[in-house]
C-alpha positions in Angstrom: -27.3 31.3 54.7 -29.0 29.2 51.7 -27.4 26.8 50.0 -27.9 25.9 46.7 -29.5 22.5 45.8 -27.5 19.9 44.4 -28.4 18.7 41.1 -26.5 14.6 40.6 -24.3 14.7 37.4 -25.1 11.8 35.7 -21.6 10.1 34.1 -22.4 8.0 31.0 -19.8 5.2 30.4 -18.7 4.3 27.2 -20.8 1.0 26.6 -17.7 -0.1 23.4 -15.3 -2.2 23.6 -12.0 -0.5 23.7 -10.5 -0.6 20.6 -7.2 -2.3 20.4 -4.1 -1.8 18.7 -1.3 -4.4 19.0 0.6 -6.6 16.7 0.1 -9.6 18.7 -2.8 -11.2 17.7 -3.6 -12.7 21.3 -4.5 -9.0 22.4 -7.1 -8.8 20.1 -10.3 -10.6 20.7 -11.5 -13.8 18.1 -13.4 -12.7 14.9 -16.9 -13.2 16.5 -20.5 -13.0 14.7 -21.7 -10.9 17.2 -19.2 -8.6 17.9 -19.6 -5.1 16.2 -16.4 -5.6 14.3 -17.6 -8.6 12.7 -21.3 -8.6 12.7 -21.6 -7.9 9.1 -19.0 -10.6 7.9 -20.1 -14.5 7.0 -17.5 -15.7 9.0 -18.2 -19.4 8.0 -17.0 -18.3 4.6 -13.7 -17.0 6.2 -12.9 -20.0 8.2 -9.4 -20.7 6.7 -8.1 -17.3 7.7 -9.5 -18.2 11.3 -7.7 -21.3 11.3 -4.1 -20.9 13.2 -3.3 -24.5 12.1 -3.7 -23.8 8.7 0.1 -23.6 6.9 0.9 -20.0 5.4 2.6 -19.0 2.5 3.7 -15.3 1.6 2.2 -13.4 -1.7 4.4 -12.9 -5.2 4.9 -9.4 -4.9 6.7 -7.7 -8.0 7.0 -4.1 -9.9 6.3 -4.1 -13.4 8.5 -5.8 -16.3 11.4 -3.7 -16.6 11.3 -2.2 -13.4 13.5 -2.6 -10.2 13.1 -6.0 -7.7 11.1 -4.6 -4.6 13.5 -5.8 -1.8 12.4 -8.1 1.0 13.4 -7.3 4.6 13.7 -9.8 7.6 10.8 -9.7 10.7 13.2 -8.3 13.0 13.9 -5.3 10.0 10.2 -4.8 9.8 9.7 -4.5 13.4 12.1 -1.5 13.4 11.0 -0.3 10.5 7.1 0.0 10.4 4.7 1.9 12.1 1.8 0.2 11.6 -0.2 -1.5 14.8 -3.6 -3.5 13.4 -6.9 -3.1 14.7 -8.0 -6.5 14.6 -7.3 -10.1 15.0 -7.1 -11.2 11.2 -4.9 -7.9 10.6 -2.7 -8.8 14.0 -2.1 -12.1 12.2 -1.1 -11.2 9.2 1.2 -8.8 10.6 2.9 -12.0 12.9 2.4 -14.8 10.8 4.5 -12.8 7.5 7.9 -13.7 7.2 8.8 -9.9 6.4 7.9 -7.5 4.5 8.4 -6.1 1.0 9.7 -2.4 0.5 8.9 0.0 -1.9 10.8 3.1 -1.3 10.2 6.1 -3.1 13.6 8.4 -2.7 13.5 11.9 -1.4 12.1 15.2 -3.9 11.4 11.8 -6.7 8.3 12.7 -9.2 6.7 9.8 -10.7 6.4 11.0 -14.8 4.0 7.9 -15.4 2.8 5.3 -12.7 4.3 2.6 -11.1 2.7 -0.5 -11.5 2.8 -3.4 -8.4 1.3 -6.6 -8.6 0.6 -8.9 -5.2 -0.7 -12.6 -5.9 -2.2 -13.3 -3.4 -1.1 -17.5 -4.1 2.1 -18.1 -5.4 1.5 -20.5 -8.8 4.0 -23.0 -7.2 1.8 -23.3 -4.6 -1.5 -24.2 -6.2 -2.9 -27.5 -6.0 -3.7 -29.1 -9.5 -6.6 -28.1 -11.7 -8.5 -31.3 -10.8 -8.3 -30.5 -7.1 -10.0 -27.2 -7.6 -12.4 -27.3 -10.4 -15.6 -25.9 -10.1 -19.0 -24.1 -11.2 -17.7 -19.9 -12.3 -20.2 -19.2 -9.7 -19.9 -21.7 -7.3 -17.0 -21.0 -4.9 -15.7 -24.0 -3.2 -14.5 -24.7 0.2 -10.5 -25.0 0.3 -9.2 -28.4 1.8 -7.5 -27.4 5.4 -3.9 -28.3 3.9 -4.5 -25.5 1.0 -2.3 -22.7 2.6 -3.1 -19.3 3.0 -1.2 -16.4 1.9 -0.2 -13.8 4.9 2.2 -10.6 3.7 2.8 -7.4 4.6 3.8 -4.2 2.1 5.1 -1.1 2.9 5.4 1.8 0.4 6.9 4.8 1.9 7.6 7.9 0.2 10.2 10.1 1.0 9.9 13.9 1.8 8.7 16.2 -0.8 7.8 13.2 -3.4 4.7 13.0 -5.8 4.4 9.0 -6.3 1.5 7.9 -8.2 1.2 3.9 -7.5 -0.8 1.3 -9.7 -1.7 -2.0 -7.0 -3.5 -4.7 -8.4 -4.0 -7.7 -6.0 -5.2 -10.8 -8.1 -5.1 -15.0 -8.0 -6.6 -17.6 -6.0 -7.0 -18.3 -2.4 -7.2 -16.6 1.0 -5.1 -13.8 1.8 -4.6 -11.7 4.9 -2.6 -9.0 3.3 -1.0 -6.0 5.3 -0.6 -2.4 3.2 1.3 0.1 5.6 1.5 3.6 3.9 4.5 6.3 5.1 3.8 9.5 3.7 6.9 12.0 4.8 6.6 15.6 4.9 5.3 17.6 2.3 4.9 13.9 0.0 2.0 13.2 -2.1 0.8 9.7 -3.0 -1.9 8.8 -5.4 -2.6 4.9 -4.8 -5.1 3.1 -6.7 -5.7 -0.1 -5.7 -7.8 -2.7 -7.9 -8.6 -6.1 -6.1 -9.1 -8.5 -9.3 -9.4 -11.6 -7.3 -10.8 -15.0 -9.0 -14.3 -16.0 -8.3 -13.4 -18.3 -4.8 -11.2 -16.3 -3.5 -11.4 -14.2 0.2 -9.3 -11.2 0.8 -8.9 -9.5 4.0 -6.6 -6.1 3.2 -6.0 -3.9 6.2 -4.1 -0.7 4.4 -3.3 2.0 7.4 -1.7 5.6 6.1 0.2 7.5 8.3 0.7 11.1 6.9 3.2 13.5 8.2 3.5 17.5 7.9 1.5 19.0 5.1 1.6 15.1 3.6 -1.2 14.5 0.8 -2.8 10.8 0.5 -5.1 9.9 -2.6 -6.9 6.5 -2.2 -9.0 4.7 -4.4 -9.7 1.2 -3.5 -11.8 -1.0 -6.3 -13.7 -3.9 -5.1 -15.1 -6.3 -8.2 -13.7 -9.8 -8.0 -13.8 -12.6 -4.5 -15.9 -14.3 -2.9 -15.6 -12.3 0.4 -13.1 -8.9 0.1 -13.1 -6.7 3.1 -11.1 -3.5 2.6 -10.4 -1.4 5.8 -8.5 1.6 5.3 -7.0 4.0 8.4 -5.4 7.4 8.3 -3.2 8.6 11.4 -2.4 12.2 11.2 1.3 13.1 12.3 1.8 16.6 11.4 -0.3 19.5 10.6 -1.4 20.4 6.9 -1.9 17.1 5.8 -5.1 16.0 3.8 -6.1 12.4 2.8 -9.0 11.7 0.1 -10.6 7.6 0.8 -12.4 7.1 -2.3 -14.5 3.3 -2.6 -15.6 1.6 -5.9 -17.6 -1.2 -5.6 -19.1 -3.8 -7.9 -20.8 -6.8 -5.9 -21.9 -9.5 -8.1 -24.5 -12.3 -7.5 -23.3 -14.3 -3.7 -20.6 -12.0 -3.5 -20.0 -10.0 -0.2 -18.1 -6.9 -0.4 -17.1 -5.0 3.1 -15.3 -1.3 3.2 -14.2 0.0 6.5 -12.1 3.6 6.3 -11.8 5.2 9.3 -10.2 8.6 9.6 -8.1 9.7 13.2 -8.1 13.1 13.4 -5.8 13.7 16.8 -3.2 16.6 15.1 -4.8 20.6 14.3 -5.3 22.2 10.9 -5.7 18.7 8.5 -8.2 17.6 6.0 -10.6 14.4 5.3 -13.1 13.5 2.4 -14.4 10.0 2.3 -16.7 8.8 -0.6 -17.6 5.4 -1.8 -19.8 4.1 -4.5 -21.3 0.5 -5.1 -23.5 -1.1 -7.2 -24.7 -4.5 -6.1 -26.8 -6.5 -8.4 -27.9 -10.3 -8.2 -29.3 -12.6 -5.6 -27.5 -13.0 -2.3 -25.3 -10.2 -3.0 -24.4 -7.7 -0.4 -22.1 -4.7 0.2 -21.4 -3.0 3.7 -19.8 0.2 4.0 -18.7 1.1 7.9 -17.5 4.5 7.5 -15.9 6.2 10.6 -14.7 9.4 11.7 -13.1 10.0 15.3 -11.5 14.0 16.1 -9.7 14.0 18.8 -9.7 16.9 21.3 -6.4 17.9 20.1 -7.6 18.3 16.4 -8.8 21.3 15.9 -9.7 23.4 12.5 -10.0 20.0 11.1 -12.0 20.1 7.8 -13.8 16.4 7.6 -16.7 14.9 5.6 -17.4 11.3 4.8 -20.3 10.2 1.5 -21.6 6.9 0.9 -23.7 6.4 -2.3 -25.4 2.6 -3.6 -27.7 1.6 -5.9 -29.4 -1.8 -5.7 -29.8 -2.8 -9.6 -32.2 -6.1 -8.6 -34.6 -7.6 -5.5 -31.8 -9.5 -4.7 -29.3 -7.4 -3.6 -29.0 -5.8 0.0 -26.4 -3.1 1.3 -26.1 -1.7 4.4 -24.3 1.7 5.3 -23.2 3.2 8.6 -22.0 6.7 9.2 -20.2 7.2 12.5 -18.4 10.9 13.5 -17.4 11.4 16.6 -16.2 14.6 17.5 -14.0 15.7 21.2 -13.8 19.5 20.0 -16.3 21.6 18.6 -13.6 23.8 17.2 -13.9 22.6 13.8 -13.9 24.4 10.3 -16.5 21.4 8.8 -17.6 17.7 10.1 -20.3 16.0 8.3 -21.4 12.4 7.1 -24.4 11.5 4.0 -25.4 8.0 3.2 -27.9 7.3 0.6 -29.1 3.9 -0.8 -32.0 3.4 -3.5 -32.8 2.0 -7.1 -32.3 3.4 -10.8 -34.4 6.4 -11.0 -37.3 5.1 -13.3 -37.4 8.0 -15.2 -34.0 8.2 -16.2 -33.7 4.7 -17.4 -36.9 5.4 -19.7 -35.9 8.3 -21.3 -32.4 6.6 -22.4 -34.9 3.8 -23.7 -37.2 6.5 -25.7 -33.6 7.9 -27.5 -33.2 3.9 -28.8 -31.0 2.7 -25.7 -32.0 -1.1 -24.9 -32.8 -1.2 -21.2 -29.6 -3.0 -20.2 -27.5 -0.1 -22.3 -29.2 2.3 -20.1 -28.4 0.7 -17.2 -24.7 0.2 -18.0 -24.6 4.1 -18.9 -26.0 5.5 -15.9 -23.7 3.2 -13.6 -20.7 4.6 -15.7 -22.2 8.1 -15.0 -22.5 7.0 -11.1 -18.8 6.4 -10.9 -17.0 8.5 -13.3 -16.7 11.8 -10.5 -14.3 9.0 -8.6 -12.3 7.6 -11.2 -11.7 11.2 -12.2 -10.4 12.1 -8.5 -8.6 9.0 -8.6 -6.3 10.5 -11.3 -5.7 7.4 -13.6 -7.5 7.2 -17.1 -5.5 4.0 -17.8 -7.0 2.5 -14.7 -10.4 3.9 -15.1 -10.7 2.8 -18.8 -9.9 -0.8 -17.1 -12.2 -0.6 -14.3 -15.0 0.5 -16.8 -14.4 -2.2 -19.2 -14.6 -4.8 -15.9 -17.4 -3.3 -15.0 -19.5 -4.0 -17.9 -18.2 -7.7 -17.6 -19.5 -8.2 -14.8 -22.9 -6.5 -15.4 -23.2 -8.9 -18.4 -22.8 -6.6 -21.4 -20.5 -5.4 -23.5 -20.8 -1.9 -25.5 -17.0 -2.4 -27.0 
């Protein structure tokens, strides 16, 4: 009898860390420069945020004038009532260091003829110190004294079973902020959220916004990045149901010294849903730097998935940097698409020439190009109010105006 040689079978171990979700901030491991998490992030620019001794205040979160109070509900309500578990220590903290959480229902079979407009400061005015304790250069931000309190909250809009909400969040004022944003789509919902973070020059944001999308659910996203000092967005979808589709769109603006940081990350783990991720910056100015961390995990269990994740920059000047990482990782090859792109470069020469040769000065040009660059996503996005607003900031903070 012959027997048949052996070959070894050689078992690779996943060398990551395994991710954790918890709302205790213990489980997590400590914001650390070198861990993959945080590797991008200037962490010394942060530090209040990573300082537990550091008093905590929660933001002024309001509907527009005329509209209904948004209701507050007690730690113990939340606990029963959200279904969010964060992914990291800042996010962990924010979630057990807010006294609450403020509701924004949207009622069962409710269309939304015009949008809603909410507003999250991020530092309540009573709460600032005087002018003379914080004055300084536009473009200098300054370190906050350790007995400035930080702002820690937690939001949760969730929209009832066949609704079509269309949501206006602008998070703006002065200070550090840790700020939760838990999204409940029900069955067969929609919800367009476009979310503008207007912060002052100093300030740091750290938004963790998680979607969880039942059956046949749709999510719209557009998150704007133009103001801060350091603004990390992360934004996670968790698929409940089959049919449901979520579109993460990212507009960035990063200025001279600012950094910018966009994490979405897509879990497929439910059959027969739909992903498509694209974010645009511009960076421009010295120090300036924008990261986009864009990740896709399908599940085994996720198949006929239709996925595809695009991240587009253009560095205006020498001085600004980007980086932009791409990560899919698929468990089934039973998939209808699955794809990632990633491109970052300079104005096309050519193009910025012929605008000049038709009487455009060569800042005009610039300006019109950049418009050109976003206008695909602010027309997904669904908002010409909005966009009209994030165009006119936009040409602020490039340093013209074509009014």
């Amino acid at each position: 009898m012959t027997t048949a040689l052996q070959q070894p079978v050689a078992r690779t171990a996943d060398a990551r860390p395994p991710q954790v979700r918890s709302r205790v901030p213990a489980d997590h491991p400590r914001p650390a420069a070198r861990a993959e998490q945080w590797r991008y992030l200037p962490l010394d620019r942060i530090a209040g945020l990573l300082d537990e001794s550091r008093p905590s205040v929660p933001a002024s979160i309001h509907t527009a004038d005329g509209e209904p109070a948004l209701p507050r509900i007690s730690a113990e309500q939340r606990d029963l009532r959200s279904l969010v578990q964060p992914s990291d220590w800042v996010a962990a903290r924010a979630y057990a260091g807010s006294t609450g959480a403020t509701v924004l229902t949207v009622p069962a079979e409710t269309v939304h003829a015009t949008p809603l407009a909410v507003s999250v400061d991020i530092q309540p005015r009573a709460s600032h110190p005087p002018p003379d304790q914080t004055a300084t250069a536009p473009d200098q931000p300054s370190a906050a004294p350790s007995s400035t309190p930080i702002t820690l909250d937690h939001l949760i809009i969730a929209v009832g079973p066949h609704s079509d909400a269309h949501i206006e969040l602008t998070i703006a004022g002065v200070g550090a902020a840790a700020l939760l944003v838990e999204l409940q789509v029900a069955d067969g919902a929609r919800l367009r959220l476009v979310t503008d973070c207007a912060l002052a020059r100093e300030s740091v944001l750290m938004l963790d916004q998680q979607v969880t999308l039942q059956r046949d659910a749709t999510y719209i996203g557009l998150t704007c990045q133009r103001g801060g000092d350091v603004v990390r967005a992360t934004s996670r979808v968790d698929y409940r149901g089959p049919g449901s589709r979520a579109e993460l769109l990212g507009l960035n603006v990063t200025g001279p010294g600012q950094h910018h940081e966009s994490r979405p990350l897509i879990h497929h783990a439910v059959p027969h849903c739909s992903s498509d991720v694209a974010y645009k910056a511009v960076v421009h100015g010295a120090d300036s730097h924008a990261v986009w961390i864009g990740d896709v995990i399908v599940e085994a269990s996720a198949t006929d998935i239709d996925t595809y994740e695009l991240n587009r920059t253009i560095l205006l000047d020498a001085g600004a940097r980007a980086d932009s990482v791409p990560n899919l990782e698929l468990k089934t090859g039973d998939v209808l698409r699955a794809g990632h792109a990633s491109v970052t470069g300079q104005l096309d020469p050519e193009q910025v020439f012929y605008l000049q040769a038709r009487g455009l000065t060569a800042t005009a040009a610039t300006h019109l190009i950049v418009r050109g660059f976003f206008a695909d996503l602010l027309a997904r996005a669904g908002d010409d109010r909005v966009a009209e607003q994030l165009l006119s900031a936009l040409d602020h903070a490039l340093g013209e105006d074509h009014a």
